[in-house]
SEKE-982914 format. One line per 5 residues: number of its first residue (from 0); their letters; for each residue x, y, z of C-alpha. Coordinates in steps of 0.02 Angstrom, whole numbers, plus 32768, in hexadecimal, padded with zeros to 4 digits. Layout:
// residues N
NUM = a = X:Y:Z  ...;
This chain:
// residues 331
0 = xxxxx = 8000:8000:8000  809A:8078:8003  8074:80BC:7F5E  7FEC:8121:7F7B  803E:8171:801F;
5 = xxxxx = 8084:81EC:7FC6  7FE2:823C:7F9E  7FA2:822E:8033  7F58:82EC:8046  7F19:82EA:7F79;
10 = xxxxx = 7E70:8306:7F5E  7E3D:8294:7EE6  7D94:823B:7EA8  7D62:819C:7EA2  7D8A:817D:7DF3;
15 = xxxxx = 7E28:81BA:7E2C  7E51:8145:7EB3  7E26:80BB:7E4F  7E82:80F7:7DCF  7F24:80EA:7E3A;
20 = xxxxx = 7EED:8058:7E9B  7EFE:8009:7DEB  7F96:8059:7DC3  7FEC:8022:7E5C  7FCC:7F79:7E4C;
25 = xxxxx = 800C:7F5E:7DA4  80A5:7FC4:7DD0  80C6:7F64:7E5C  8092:7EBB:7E0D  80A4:7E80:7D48;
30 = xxxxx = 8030:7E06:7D53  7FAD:7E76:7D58  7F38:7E89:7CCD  7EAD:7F15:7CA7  7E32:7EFF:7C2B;
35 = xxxxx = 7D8F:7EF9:7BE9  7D0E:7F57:7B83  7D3E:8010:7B42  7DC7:8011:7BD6  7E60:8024:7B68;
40 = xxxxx = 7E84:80BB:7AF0  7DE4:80FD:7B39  7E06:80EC:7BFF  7D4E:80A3:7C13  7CAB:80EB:7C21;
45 = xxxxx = 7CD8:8142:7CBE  7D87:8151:7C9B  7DAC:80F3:7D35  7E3E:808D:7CB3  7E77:8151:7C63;
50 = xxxxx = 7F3B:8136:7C3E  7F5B:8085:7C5D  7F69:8052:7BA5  7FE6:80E6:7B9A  8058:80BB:7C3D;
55 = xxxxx = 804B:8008:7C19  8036:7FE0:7B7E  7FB2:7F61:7B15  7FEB:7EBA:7B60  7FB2:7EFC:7C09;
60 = xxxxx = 7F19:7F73:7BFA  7EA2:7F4C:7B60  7E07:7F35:7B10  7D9A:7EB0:7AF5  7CF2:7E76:7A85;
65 = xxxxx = 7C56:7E93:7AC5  7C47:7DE6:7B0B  7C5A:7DF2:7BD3  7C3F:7D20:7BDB  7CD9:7D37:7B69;
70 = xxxxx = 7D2C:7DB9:7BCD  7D1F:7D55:7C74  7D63:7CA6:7C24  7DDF:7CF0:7BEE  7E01:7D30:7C81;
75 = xxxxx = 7DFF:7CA0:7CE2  7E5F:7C43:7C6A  7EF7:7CCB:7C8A  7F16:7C92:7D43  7F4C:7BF0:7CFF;
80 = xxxxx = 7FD5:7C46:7CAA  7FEE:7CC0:7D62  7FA5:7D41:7D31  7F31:7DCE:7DA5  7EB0:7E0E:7D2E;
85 = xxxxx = 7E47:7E9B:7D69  7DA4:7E91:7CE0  7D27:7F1C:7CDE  7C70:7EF2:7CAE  7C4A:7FA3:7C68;
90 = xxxxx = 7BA0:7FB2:7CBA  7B4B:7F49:7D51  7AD0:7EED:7CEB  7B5B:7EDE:7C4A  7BA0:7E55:7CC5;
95 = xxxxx = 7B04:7DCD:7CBC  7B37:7D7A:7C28  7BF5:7D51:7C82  7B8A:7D01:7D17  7B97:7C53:7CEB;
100 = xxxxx = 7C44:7C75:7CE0  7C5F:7CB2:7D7F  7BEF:7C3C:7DEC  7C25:7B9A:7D90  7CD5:7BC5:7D79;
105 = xxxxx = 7D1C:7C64:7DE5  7CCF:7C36:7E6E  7CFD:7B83:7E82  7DA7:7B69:7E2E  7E0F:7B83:7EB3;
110 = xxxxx = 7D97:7B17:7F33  7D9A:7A82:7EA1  7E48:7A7A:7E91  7E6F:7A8E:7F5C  7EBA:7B1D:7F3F;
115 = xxxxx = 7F37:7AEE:7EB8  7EF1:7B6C:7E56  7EEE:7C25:7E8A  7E6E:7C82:7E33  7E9E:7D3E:7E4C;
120 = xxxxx = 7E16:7D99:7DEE  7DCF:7E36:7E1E  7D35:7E6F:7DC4  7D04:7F24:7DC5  7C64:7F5A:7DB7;
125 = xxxxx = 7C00:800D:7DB0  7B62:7FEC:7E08  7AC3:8027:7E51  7A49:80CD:7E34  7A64:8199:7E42;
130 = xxxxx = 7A98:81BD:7DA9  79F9:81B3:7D39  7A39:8126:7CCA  79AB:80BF:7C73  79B2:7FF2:7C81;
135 = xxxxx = 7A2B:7FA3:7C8F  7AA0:801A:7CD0  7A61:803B:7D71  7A57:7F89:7DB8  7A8D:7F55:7E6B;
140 = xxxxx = 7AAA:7E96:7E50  7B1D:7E8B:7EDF  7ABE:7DF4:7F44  7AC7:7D86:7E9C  7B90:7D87:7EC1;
145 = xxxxx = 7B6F:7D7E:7F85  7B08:7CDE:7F74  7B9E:7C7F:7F11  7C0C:7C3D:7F8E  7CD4:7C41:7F51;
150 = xxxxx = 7CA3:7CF1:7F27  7CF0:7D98:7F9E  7C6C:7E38:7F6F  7CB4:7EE7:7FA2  7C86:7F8E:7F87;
155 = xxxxx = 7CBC:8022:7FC1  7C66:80B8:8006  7CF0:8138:7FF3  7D77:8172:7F99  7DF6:814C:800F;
160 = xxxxx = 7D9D:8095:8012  7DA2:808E:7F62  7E54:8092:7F5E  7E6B:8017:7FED  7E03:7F96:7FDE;
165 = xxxxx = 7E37:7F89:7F0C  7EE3:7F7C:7F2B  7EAC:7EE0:7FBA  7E35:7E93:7F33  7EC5:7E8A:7EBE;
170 = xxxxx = 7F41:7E50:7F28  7ED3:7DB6:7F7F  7ED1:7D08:7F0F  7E11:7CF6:7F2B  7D9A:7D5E:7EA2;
175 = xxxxx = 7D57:7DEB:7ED5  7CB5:7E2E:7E9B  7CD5:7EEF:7E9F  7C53:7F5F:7EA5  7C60:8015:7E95;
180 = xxxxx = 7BD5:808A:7EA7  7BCE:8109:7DF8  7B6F:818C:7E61  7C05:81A4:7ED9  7C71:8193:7E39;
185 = xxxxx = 7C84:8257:7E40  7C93:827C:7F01  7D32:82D7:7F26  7D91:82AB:7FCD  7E41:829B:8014;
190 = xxxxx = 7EA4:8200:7FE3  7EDD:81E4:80A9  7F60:8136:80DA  7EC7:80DD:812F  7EE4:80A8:81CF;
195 = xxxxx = 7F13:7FE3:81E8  7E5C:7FBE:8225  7E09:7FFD:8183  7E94:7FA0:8123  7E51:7EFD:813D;
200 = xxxxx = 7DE1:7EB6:80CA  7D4B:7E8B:8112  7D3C:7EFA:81A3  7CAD:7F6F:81A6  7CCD:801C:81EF;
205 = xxxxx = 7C59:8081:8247  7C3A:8128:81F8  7BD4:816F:8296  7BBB:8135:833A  7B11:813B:8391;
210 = xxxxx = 7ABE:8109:841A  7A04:8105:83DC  79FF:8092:8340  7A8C:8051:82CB  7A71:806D:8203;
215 = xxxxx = 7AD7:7FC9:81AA  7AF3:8003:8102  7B80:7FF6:8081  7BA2:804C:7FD6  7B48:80CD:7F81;
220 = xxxxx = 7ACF:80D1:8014  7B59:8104:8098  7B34:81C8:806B  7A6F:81A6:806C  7A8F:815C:8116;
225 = xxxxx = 7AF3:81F1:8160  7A8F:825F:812C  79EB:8209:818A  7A52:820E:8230  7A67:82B9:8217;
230 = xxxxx = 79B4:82EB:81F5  7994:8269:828E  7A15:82D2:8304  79BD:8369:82E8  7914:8303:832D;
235 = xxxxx = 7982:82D8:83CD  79A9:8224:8399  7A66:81E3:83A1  7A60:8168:82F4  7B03:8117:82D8;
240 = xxxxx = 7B3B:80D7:8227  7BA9:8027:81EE  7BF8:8036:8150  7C23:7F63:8124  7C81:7F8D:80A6;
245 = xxxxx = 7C88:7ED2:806D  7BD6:7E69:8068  7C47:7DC6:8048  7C97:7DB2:80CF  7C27:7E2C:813D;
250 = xxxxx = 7C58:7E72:81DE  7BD2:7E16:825F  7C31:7E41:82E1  7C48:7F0F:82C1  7B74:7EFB:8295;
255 = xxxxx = 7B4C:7EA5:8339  7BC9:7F0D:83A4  7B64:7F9A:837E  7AAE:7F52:8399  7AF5:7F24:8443;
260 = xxxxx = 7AFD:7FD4:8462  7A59:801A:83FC  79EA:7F81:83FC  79AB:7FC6:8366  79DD:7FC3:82B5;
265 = xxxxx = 79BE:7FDB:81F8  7A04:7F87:815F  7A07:7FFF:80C9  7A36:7FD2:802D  79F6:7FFA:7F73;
270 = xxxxx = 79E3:7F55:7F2D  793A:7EF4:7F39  7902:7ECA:7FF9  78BF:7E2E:7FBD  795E:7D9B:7FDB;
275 = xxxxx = 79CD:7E39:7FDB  7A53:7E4F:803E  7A0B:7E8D:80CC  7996:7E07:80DA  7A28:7D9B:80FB;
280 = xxxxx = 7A6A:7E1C:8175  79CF:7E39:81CA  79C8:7D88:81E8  7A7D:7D69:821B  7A79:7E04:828F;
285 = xxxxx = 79D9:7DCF:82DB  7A13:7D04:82F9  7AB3:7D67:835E  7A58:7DFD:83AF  7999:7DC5:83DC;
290 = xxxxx = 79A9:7DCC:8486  79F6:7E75:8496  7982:7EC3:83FF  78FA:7F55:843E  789B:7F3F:8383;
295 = xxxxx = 78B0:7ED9:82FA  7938:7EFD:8272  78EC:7F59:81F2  7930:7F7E:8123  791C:800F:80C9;
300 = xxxxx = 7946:7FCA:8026  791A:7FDF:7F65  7862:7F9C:7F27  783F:7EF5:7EF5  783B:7F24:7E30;
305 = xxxxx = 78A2:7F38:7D96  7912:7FE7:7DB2  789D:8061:7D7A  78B7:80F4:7CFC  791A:8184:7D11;
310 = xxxxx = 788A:81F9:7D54  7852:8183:7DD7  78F3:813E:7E28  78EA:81BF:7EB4  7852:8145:7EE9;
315 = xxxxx = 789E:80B4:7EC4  7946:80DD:7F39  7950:80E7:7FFB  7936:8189:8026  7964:8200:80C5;
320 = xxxxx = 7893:81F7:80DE  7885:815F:80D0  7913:812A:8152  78CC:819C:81D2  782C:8143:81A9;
325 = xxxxx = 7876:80A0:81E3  78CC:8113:8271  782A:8135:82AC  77E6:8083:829C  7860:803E:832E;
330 = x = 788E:80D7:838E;
């Protein structure tokens, strides 16, 4: 991680960090591969891959057809040969047609062969709402991944986060399913050496502490969630807020520490409540904590349909209201 200490006080986005997250890695290692589609002489959609092609030439940052099942075989094919390919799937629900790639093969290679075979894939992709992208390119498809066991599923919250946690999926021999959100693409933020707690993958940080009620969020939802224990400080109630960070492996232990203290809490998320995320949470949190819980866990989450069009996503997402709605329901 020494690479990036040197800019420790830049203010950077995002795109930014990830940018030199990438560019880090493959000075340091390589074996480290970048590609996918548009992510070459282009730098990507959202330029997340801008100069790699340049610093490091074609054999190590390119293009490929617009056939993601493609792009992840070959990918997978690669670690046989010890390579660490980092593939982009351009937009969240560009990614389907690699599935059957990823939970037949990624995910269980390295379990078939006892470990024999490392499969050091990361695969980064822009997910979830804000923007006002139509289908297909505002998906959140993040519990597909976290139902697939031999699968890790980050996704960072921040942009010193997005940084960290990139240069620790690349650097692990298990895939990583790397989500970042495109709405917090843009946010501007110093690049700070995190400290050694936040460093390890995995661990969930807390963003806020309170003693009312804990909000359990993660990605693009982190902001939606700060801002709701705001608006519920100025009503006199102390809300803290969990950022996991990583949904596979999640952080029981960070969750339940804090519902000892609250006995109260809220998962928020923007992907569907139904056999989302935080219905796995919920459950988890309440087999661990239902003796010391004042209400049950509730979600704030997105609805149960396909992502809606542009003009109606602001009813579609978890909302401030609609947290302090749930706020109200067990406080």
């Amino acid at each position: 991680m020494n690479a990036g200490a040197d800019i420790a006080t830049t203010t950077v986005t995002m795109v930014d960090a990830l940018n030199l997250a990438l560019r880090d890695s493959m000075t340091e290692d390589e074996n480290v591969v970048v590609f996918g589609e548009d992510v070459g002489v282009l730098g990507g959609v959202f330029r997340v891959t801008s100069g790699l092609t340049e610093t490091f030439g074609k054999d190590r940052c390119f293009d490929m057809p617009i056939a993601e099942a493609g792009i992840m075989g070959v990918a997978i094919g690669m670690t046989a040969l010890g390579l660490r390919p980092v593939v982009e799937m351009q937009f969240d629900a560009f990614g389907y047609p690699a599935m059957e790639q990823m939970f037949s093969h990624l995910a269980k290679l390295r379990n078939r062969t006892e470990g024999r075979w490392p499969v050091p894939i990361v695969v980064r992709v822009p997910y979830g709402g804000g923007i006002g992208a139509v289908e297909h390119h505002s998906d959140s498809s993040e519990a597909y991944f976290a139902q697939t066991p031999g699968l890790k599923v980050y996704t960072p919250a921040t942009v010193g986060d997005a940084y960290t946690l990139l240069r620790e999926a690349i650097a692990q021999d298990d895939p990583v399913i790397f989500f970042e959100p495109k709405r917090l693409y843009w946010e501007k933020a110093e690049l700070p050496v995190p400290e050694a707690a936040e460093a390890v993958p995995g661990r969930a940080v807390i963003r806020r502490e309170g003693e009312d009620a804990t909000l359990i969020t993660y990605g693009p939802s982190l902001s939606v969630c700060l801002a709701a224990a705001k608006a519920a400080a100025a009503e006199g109630y102390d809300v803290g807020v969990i950022d996991l960070r990583s949904v596979v492996p999640f952080d029981e232990g960070t969750a339940a520490d804090a519902l000892a203290r609250t006995g109260r809490g809220i998962v928020v998320h923007e992907s569907a409540g139904y056999c989302g995320v935080g219905a796995e949470i919920t459950a988890r949190l309440t087999e661990l904590c239902f003796d010391i819980l004042e209400a049950p866990i509730q979600r704030v989450t997105g609805r149960d349909i396909p992502y809606p069009p542009p003009h109606l996503e602001h009813h579609h997402l978890p909302s401030v209201s609609r947290i302090l709605d749930a706020l109200a329901d067990i406080l």
